[in-house]
N, C-alpha and C positions, 0 to 999 in steps of 0.2 A: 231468790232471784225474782226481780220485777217482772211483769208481764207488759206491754207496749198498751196502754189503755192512760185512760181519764177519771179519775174520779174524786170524790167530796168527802173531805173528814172535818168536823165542831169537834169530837168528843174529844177531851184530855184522855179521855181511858181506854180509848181505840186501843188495839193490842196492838198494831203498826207503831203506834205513838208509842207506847210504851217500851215496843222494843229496840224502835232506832233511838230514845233518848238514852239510851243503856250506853251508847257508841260516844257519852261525853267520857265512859272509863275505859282503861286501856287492856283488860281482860275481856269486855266485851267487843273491843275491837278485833283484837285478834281471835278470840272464838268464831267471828260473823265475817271476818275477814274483810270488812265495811270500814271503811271513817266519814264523818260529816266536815262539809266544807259549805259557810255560807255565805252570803254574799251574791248580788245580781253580778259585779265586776269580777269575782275570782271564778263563778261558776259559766260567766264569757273567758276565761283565760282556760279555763280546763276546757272547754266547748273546741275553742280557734287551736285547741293542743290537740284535739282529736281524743279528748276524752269525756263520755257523757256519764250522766248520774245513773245508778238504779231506781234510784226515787227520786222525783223534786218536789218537794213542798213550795208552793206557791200563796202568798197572802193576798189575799182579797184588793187589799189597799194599797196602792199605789204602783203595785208591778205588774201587774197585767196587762196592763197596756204599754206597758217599755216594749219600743220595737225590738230591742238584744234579748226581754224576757218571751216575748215573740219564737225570736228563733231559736232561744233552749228549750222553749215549749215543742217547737216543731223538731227537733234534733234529737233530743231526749224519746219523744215518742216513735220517731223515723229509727232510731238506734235499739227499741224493743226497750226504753222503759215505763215510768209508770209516772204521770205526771198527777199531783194532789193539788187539790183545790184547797185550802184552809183558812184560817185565822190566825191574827197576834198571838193569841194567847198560846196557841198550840205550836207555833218558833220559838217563842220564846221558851215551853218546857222541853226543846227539843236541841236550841244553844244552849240555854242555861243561862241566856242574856234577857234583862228585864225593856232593853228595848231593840229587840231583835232584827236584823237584818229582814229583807221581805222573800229572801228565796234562800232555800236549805238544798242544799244536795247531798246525796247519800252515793259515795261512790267506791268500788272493789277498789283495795290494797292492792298494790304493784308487789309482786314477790320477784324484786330485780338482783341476782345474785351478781359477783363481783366477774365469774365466766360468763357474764350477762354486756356487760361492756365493752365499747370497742376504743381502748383506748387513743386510739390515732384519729375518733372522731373530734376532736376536742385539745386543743395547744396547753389549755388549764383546767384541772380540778380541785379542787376542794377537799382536802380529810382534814375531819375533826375528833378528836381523841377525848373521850368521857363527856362530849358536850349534852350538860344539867340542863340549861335555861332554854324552854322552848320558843322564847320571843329571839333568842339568841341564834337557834338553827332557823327560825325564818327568815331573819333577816341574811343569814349565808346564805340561803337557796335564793333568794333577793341578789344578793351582790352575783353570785352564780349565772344568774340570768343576766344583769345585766352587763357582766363582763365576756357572755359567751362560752362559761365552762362547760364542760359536759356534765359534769352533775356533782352529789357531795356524797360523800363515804363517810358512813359514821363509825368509828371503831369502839369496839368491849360497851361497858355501860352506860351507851348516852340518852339521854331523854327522847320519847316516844316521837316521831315525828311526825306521826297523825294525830298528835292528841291536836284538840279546836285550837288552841293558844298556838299552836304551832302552824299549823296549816293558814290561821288565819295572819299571823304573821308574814309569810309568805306572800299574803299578796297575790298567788295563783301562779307561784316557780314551784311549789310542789305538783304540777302538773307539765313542766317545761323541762325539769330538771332530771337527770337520773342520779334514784336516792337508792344506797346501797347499807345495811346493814349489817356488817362483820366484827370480828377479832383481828387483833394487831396481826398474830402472828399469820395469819388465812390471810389477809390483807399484802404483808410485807411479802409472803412468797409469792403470791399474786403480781406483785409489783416487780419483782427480779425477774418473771418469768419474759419480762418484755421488755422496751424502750421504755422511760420515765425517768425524771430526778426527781428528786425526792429531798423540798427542803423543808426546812424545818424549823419554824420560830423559836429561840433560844434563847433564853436569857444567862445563860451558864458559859462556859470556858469555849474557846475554840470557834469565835462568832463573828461576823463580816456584820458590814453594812449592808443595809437590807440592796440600797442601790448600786452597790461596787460589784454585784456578783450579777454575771450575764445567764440569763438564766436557760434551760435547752427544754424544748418541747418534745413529749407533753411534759409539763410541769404539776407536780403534785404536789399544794400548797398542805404543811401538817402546821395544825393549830389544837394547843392543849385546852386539858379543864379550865375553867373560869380562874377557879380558886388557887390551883395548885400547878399552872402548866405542863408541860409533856414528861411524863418520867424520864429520868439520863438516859435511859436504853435505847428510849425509841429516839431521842436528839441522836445520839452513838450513830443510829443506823440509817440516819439520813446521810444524801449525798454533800451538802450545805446546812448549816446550819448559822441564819442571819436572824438580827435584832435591829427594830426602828429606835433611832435615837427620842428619848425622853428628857426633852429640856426644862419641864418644870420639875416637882417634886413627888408626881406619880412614878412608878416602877414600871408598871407594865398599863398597856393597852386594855382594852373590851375584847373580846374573843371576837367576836364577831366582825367590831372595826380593825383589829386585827388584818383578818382575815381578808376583810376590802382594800385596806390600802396594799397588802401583798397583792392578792389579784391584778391590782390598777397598776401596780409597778410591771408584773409580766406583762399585762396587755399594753401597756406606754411603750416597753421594751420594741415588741414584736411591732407594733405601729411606725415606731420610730426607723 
């Protein structure tokens, strides 16, 4: 845990350096309980979300003087962390980027469990089922935000969603959003225990128009793997199960544009 001070790191071999660039792999993530997020724009979206860094690495050139790097300077040390003074070189072995953003933040993992959630805060959410591609679940914590959901629920083996590619995807909705990691079946009984539909993008037997069906809030948008879509069982145990028409000679959608144009139809719905 950071202490609320100021200090100067040059060396590549600092043992600080060394062990927050450990946090590009996903066993050291969760060991430290840490992920990196960087960017001067996503570490102002985590800031205005009322989230600070434990560390911020700051580079010499060019952000120090940004009034927003200003006031994560002042926010981050007012919140008891630990603001670093650095260099390029020592971002860039700390993204893993050869032309590094100017400000690094090192911020605690949310351990938000799914009795963590209030589902009546929120008319839409987002479950994604084995989603692989991390630029994939950024871009849903994206559509999430900007359609007002309450967050995304990942089910069984989906790709890390603090690894960098992911976070930095995002965009700074991994700070806006509440991101939940379960199993279908923890999930599904979670979901019966209250009010929610539950539909379910389907390309298989027993399928509506994505826009013929009126949809009830909250709404629980399920979206499959990339590759393979939602196993039959879990389409079965949705309350709906609807597909966008495909006029050219693709099958299926992008998981993630998927998942936005559903979003946009509930939120049109409820607007309308």
């Amino acid at each position: 845990m950071a202490t609320a001070r100021r200090s100067r790191i040059e060396s590549l071999s600092n043992p600080l350096v060394k062990r927050m660039r450990l946090l590009r792999e996903k066993r050291h993530r969760r060991a430290e309980g840490l992920f990196l997020a960087e960017g001067l724009r996503i570490a102002t979206e985590a800031r205005e979300a009322g989230v600070l860094p434990q560390w911020l690495f700051l580079a010499d050139e060019g952000a120090a003087g940004h009034p927003l790097a200003k006031a994560l300077v002042e926010a981050t040390l007012a919140g008891g962390g630990e603001v670093i003074d650095t260099t390029p070189a020592i971002l860039s072995k700390l993204s893993g980027k050869d032309n590094p953003q100017t400000v690094v933040g090192i911020y605690a993992e949310p351990k938000t469990r799914l009795g963590d959630l209030d589902r009546a805060a929120a008319p839409i959410w987002l479950v994604a089922e084995r989603l692989r591609d991390p630029g994939n679940l950024g871009t849903m914590l994206r559509t999430g935000d900007a359609v007002g959901a309450g967050g995304l629920i990942l089910l069984d083996e989906s790709t890390d969603p603090y690894a960098v590619e992911a976070v930095r995807a995002s965009m700074g909705a991994i700070f806006t959003q509440r991101l939940v990691q379960t199993h279908w079946d923890d999930f599904l009984a979670w979901l019966r225990a209250g009010p929610g539909e539950l539909v379910a993008t389907w390309l298989g037997k027993d399928t509506k128009d994505y826009q013929a069906v009126r949809y009830a809030a909250p709404t629980f948008i399920l979206i499959g793997n990339e590759s393979q879509g939602l196993p039959e069982a879990y389409a079965a145990a949705a309350d709906v199960r609807v597909k966008m028409p495909m006029m050219g000679k693709a099958d299926s959608l992008n998981a993630a544009v998927a998942g936005a144009v559903m979003a946009y139809e509930v939120l049109n719905q409820r607007r309308r």
